[in-house]
C-alpha positions as CSV (number, residue, x, y, z in Angstrom):
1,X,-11.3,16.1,-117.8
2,X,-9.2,12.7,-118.9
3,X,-10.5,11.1,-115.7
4,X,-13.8,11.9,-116.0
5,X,-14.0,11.1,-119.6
6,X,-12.0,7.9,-118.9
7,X,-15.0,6.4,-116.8
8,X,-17.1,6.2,-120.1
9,X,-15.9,3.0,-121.1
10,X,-16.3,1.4,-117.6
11,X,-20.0,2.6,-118.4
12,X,-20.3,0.5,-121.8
13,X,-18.7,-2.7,-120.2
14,X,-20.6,-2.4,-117.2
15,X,-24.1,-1.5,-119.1
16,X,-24.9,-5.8,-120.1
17,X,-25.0,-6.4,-116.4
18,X,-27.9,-3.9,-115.9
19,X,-29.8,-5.3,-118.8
20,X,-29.1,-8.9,-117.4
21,X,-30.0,-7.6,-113.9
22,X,-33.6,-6.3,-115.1
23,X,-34.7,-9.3,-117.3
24,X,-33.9,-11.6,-114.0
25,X,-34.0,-10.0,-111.2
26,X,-36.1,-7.1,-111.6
27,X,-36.8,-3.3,-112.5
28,X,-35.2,-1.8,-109.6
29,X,-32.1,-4.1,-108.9
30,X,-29.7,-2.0,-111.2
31,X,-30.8,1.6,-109.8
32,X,-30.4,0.3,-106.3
33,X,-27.0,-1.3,-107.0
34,X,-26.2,1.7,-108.5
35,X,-27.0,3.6,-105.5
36,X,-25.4,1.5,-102.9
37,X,-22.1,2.0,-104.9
38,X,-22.8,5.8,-104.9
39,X,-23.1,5.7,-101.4
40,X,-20.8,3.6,-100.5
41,X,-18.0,5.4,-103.0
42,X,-19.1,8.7,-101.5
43,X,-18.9,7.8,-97.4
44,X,-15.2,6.1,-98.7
45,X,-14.7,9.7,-100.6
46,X,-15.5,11.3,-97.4
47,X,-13.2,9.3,-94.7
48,X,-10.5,9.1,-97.1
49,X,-10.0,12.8,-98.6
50,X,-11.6,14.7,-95.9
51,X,-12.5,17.4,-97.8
52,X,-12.8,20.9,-96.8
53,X,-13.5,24.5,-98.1
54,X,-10.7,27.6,-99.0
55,X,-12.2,30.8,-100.2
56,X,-10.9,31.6,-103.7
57,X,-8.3,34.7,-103.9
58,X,-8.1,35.4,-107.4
59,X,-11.5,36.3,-108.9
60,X,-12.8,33.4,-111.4
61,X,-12.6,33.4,-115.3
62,X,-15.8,34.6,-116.8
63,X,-17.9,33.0,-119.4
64,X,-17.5,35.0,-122.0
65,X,-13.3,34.3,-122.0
66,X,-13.5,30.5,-121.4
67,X,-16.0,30.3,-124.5
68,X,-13.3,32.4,-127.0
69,X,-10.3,30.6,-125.8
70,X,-9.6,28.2,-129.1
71,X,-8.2,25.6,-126.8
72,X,-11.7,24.9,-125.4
73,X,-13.2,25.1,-128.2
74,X,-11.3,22.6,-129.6
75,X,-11.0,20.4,-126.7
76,X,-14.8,20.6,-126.5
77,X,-15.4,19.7,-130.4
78,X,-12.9,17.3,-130.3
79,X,-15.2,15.3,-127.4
80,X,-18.9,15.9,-129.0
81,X,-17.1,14.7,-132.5
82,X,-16.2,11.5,-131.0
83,X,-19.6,10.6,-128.8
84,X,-21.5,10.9,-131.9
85,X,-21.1,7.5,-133.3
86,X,-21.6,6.0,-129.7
87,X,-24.5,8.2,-129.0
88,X,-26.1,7.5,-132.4
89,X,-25.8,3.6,-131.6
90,X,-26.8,3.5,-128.1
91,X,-30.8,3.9,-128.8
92,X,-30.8,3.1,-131.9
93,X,-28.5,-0.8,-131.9
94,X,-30.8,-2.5,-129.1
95,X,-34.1,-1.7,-131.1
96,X,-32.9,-2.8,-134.2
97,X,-31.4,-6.0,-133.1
98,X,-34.5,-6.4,-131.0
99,X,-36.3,-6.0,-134.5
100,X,-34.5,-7.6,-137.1
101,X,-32.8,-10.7,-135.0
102,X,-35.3,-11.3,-131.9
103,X,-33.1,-11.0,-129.4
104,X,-33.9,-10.7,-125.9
105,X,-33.8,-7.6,-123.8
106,X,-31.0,-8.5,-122.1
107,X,-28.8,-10.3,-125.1
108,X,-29.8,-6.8,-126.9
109,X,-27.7,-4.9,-124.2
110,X,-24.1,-6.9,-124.9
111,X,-23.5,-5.5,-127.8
112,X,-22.0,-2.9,-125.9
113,X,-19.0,-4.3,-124.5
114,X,-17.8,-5.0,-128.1
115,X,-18.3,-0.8,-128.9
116,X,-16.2,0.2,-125.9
């Protein structure tokens, strides 16, 4: 979970590029950069962890336990407490800078290297 959540920021640093990237180069250059790093980061995946099935031997948790056990519950408020300012700000910031200073599309989108 702390890796997974620890890619967020690399999201808001790298977000002003794909701004940038459609005001000059186009709509589609950020998805298909995007996609060549998915690929490529998935064929490295592949020929570096060689990844293979095991059958499970124990039988898995069910839902009903993993949603009682207070240590989720925490862990999972704990997370949607503190994306709410960031996901509050992420529509809302470009339109009203957009609005109120006349910014560009793309100078709209650096605000968020300064939130991460």
């Amino acid at each position: 979970m702390g890796i997974a959540l620890g890619g967020s920021p690399w999201g808001f640093h790298w977000a002003p590029f794909g701004g940038v990237l459609y005001d000059f180069v186009g709509k589609s250059a950020p998805f298909l950069i995007l996609a060549f790093l998915a690929l490529f980061d998935g064929l490295l995946q592949l020929a570096v962890l060689k990844p293979h099935v095991t059958p499970a031997k124990d039988e898995p948790t069910s839902y009903i336990a993993l949603i009682k056990d207070p240590y989720i519950l925490v862990a999972a408020g704990s997370i949607m407490f503190a994306n709410m300012g960031i996901a509050m700000l992420e529509p809302s910031l470009p339109i009203w800078m957009r609005e109120t200073m006349n910014t560009p599309t793309w100078q709209s989108e650096l605000h968020f290297c300064q939130l991460a």
